[in-house]
C-alpha positions as CSV (number, residue, x, y, z in Angstrom):
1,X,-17.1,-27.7,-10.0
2,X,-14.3,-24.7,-10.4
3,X,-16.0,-21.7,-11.8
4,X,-16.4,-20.9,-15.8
5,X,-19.0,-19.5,-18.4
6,X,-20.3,-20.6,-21.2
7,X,-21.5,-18.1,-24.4
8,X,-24.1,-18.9,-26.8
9,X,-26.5,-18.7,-29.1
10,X,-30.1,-19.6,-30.2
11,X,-33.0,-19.8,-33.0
12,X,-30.3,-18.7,-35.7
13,X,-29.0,-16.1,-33.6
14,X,-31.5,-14.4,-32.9
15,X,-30.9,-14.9,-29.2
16,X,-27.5,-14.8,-27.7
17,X,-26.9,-16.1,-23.7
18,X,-24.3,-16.4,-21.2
19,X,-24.4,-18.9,-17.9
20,X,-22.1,-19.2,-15.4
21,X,-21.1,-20.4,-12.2
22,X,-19.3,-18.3,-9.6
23,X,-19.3,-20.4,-6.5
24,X,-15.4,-20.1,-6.3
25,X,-14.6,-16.2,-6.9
26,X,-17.4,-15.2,-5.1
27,X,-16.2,-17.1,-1.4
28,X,-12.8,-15.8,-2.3
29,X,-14.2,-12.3,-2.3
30,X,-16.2,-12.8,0.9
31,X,-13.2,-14.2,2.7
32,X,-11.0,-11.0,1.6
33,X,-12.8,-8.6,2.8
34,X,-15.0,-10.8,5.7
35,X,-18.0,-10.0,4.4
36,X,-21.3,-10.2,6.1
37,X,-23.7,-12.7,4.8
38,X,-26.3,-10.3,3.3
39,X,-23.0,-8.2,1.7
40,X,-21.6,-11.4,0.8
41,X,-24.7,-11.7,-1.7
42,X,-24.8,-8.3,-2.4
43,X,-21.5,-8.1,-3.9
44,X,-21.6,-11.3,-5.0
45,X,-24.5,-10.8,-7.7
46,X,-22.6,-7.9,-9.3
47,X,-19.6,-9.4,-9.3
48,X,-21.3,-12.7,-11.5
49,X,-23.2,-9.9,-13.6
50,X,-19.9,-8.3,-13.8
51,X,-18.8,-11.4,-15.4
52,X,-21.4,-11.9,-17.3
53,X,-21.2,-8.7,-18.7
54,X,-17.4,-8.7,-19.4
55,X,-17.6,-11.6,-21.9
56,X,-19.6,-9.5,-23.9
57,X,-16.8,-7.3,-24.4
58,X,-14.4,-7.7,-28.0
59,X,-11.1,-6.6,-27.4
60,X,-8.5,-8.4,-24.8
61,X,-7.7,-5.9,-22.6
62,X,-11.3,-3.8,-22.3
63,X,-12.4,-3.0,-19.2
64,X,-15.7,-3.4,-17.5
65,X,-16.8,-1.2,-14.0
66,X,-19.9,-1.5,-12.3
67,X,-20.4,0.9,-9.1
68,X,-23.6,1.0,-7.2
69,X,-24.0,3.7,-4.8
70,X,-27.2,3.8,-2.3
71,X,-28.6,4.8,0.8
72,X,-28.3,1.7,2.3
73,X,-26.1,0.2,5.1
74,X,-23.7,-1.0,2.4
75,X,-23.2,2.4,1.3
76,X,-21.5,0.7,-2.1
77,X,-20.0,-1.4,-3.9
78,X,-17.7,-1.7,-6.9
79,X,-16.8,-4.2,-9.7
80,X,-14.1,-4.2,-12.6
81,X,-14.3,-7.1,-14.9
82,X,-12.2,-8.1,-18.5
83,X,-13.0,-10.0,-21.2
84,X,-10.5,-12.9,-19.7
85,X,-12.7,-13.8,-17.4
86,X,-11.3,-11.9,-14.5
87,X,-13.2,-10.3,-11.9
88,X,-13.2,-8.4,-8.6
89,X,-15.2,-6.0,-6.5
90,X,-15.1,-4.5,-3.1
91,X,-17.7,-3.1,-0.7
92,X,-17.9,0.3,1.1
93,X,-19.0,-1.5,4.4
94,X,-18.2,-4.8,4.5
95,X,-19.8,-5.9,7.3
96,X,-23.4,-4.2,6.9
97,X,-25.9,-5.6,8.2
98,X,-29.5,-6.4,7.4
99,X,-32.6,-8.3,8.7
100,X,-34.1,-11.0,6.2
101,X,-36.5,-10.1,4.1
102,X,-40.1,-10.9,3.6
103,X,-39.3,-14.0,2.7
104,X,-37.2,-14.5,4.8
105,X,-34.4,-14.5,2.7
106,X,-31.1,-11.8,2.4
107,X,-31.9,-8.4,1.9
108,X,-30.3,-7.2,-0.9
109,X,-32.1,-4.6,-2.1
110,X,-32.8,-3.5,1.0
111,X,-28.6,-3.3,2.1
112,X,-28.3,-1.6,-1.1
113,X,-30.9,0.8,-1.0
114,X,-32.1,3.4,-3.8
115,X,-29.6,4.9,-5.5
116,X,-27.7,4.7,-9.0
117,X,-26.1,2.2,-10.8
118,X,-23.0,3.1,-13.1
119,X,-21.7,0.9,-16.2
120,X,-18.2,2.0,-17.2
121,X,-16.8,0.6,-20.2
122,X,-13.1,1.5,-20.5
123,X,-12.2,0.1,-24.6
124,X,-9.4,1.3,-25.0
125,X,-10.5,4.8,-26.9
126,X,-10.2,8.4,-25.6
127,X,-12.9,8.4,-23.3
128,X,-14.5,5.7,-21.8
129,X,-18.3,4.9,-22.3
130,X,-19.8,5.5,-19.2
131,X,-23.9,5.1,-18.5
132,X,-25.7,5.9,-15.2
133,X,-29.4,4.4,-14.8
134,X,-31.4,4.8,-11.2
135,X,-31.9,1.6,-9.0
136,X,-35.4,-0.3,-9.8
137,X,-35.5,-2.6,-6.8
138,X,-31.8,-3.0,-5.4
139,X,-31.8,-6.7,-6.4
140,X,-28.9,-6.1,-9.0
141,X,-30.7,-8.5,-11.5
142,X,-33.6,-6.4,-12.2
143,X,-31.3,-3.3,-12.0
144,X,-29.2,-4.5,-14.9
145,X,-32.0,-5.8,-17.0
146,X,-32.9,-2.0,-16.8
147,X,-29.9,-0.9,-17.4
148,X,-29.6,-3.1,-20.9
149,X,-33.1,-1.8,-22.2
150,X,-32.6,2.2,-20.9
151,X,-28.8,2.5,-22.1
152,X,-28.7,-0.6,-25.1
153,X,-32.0,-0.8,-26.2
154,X,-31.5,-4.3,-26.0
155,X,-34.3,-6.7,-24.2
156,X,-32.7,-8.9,-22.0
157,X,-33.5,-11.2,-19.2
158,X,-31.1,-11.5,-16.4
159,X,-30.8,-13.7,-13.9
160,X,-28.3,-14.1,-10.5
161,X,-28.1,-15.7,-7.2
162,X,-26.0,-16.3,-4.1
163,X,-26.6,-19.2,-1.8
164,X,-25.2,-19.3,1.9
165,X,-24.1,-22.1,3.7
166,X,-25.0,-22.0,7.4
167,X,-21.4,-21.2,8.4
168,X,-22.1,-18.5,6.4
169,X,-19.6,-19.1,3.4
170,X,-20.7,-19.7,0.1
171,X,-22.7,-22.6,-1.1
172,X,-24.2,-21.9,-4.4
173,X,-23.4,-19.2,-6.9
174,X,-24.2,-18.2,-10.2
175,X,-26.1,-16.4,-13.4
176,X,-27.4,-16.1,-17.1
177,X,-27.8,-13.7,-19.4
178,X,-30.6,-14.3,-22.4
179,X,-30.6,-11.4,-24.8
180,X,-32.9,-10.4,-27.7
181,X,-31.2,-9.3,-31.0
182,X,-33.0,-6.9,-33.1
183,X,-34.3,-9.1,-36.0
184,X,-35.8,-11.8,-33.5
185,X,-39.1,-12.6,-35.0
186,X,-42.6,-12.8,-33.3
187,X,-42.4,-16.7,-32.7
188,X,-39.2,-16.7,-31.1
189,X,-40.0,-13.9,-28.7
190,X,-43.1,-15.7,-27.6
191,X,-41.4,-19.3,-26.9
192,X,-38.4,-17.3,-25.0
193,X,-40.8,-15.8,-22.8
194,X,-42.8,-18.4,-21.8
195,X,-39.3,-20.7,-21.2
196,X,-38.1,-18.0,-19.1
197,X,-41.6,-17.5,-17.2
198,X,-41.3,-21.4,-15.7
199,X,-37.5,-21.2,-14.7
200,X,-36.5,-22.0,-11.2
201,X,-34.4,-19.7,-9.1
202,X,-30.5,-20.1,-10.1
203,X,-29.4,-21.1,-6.5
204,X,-32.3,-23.7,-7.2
205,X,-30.8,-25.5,-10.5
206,X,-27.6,-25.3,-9.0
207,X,-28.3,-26.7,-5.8
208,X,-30.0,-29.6,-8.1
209,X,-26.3,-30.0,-9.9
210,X,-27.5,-28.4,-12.7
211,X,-24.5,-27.1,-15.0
212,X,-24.5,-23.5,-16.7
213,X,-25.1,-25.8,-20.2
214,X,-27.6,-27.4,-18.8
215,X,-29.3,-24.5,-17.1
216,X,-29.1,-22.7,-20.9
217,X,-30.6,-26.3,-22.2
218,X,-33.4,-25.7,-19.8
219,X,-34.2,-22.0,-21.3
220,X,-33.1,-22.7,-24.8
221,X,-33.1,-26.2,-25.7
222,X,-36.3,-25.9,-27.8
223,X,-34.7,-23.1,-29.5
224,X,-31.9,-24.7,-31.3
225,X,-29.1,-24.0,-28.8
226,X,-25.5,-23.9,-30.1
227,X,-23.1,-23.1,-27.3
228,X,-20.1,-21.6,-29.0
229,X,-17.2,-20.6,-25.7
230,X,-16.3,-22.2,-22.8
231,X,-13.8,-20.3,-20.9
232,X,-12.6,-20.1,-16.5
233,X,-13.7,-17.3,-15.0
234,X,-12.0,-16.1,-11.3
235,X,-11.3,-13.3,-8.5
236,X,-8.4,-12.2,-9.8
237,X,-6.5,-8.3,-9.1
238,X,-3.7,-7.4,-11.1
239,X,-1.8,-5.5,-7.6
240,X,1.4,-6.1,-6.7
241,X,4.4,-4.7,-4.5
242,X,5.7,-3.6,-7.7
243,X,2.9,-1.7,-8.8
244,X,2.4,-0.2,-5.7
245,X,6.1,1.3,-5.3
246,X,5.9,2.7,-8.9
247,X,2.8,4.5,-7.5
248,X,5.5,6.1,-4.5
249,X,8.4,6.3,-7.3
250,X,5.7,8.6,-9.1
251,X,5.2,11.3,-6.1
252,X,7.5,14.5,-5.9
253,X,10.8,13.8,-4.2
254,X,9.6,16.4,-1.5
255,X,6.6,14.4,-0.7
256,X,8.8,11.3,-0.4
257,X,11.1,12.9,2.1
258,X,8.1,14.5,4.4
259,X,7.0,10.7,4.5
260,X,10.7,10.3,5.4
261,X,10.4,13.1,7.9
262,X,7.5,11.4,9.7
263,X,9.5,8.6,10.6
264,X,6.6,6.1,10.0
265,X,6.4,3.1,7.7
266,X,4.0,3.9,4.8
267,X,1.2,1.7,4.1
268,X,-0.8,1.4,0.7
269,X,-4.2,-0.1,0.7
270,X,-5.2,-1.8,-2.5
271,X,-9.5,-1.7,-2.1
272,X,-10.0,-4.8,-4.6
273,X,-8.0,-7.4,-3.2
274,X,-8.0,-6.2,0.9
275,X,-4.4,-6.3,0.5
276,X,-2.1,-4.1,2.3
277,X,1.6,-3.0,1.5
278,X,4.2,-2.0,4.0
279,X,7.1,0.6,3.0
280,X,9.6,1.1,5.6
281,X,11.4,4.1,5.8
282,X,14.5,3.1,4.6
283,X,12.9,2.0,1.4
284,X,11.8,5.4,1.2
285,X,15.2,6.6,1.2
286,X,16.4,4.5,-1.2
287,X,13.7,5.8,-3.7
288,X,14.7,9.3,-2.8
């Protein structure tokens, strides 16, 4: 099942949700940058919030970012998302490490540590909106649920998981998204809590073949569910070699020619994708 998410809506709108299932983008992510398992989920759950969360955005080319920065081995991590469907995200350390949990499960809040979470929303205007709300657990889920009630005053449930294989790539991956809207009445509030009370783990329904509609028909079924988009979703960076040399065409010509003087090929990193791009000398040159 190639990845996508669904958006839609409930007891006359007064709930809206989003469900998706990131198996694809986030294995692509973890072979980039050889992530380690417990990173792997890490990065993984904000990068399927990120997704989420980017659908909710109106206009084609907005921009959503979402940094966490902690004490933990991982030291951070960062996520852009659009409203296309496109996502990717990088780690600070890659290959942190962690022992299980409790449960004996991945440590996620514990790689991640306490520390902040930032939302950037980049819409095109002036100034980007740009909201910073402290970590609650680490567990990215809970973190963003807080986020959507301190910063939007909107009560939201949030969901996200990662499954490993035992080779360590990716088995299961995936999230939803139920919101509140102001004018939900009494009744519907009630009914949406006790549906999301009984709800299995998401690794869980997916692992059982369950399909984002059908995970939303598990939450919101009684509720008079409408699903209204269906769209792909994928790792996707807009870097190229082209818009990496514009980057060297936009440096002083006497910073070009000290590169030149060095007598070393210049290599650009680009964080998002783990690619890196090679500029000989003589290409310098030539730009000079």
């Amino acid at each position: 099942m190639s990845d996508y998410l669904i958006r839609a809506t409930a007891a006359d709108a007064q709930i809206r949700a989003f469900a998706v299932t990131s198996r694809d983008l986030v294995e692509e992510a973890r072979s980039r940058h050889d992530l380690s398992p417990v990173v792997t989920a890490a990065l993984g759950r904000l990068m399927t919030g990120a997704c989420l969360m980017g659908s909710m955005l109106k206009g084609e080319k907005d921009v959503l970012t979402l940094q966490i920065n902690g004490d933990g081995p991982v030291g951070g991590m960062t996520v852009t998302a659009d409203s296309q469907g496109n996502v990717k995200g990088y780690a600070n350390r890659p290959q942190a490490m962690m022992p299980p949990n409790a449960q004996g499960k991945l440590d996620v809040g514990g790689v991640i540590g306490k520390g902040y979470l930032s939302v950037i929303k980049d819409m095109g205007m002036k100034d980007p909106y740009a909201s910073q709300v402290e970590l609650q657990t680490g567990e990215i889920a809970d973190d963003l649920t807080y986020y959507f009630a301190a910063s939007e005053q909107v009560p939201s449930c949030v969901a996200l998981g990662i499954l490993m294989e035992r080779n360590n790539t990716v088995k299961q991956a995936g999230g939803f998204i139920i919101q509140l809207m102001p004018f939900a009445q009494e009744e519907v509030i009630r009914k949406l809590e006790e549906n999301v009370s009984g709800i299995r783990p998401v690794t869980t329904l997916l692992e059982e073949g369950n399909t984002p509609e059908q995970i939303l028909e598990l939450l919101l079924g009684d509720l008079g569910l409408e699903i209204t988009e269906k769209r792909p979703v994928q790792f996707l960076c807009g870097c190229s070699r082209e818009r990496v040399e514009k980057v060297l065409y936009s440096l002083k010509k006497e910073e070009l020619q000290e590169m030149i003087a060095e007598g070393k090929d210049v290599e650009l990193h680009c964080h998002f994708c783990n690619t890196n791009y090679v500029f000989p000398v003589e290409e310098l040159k030539k730009m000079v």
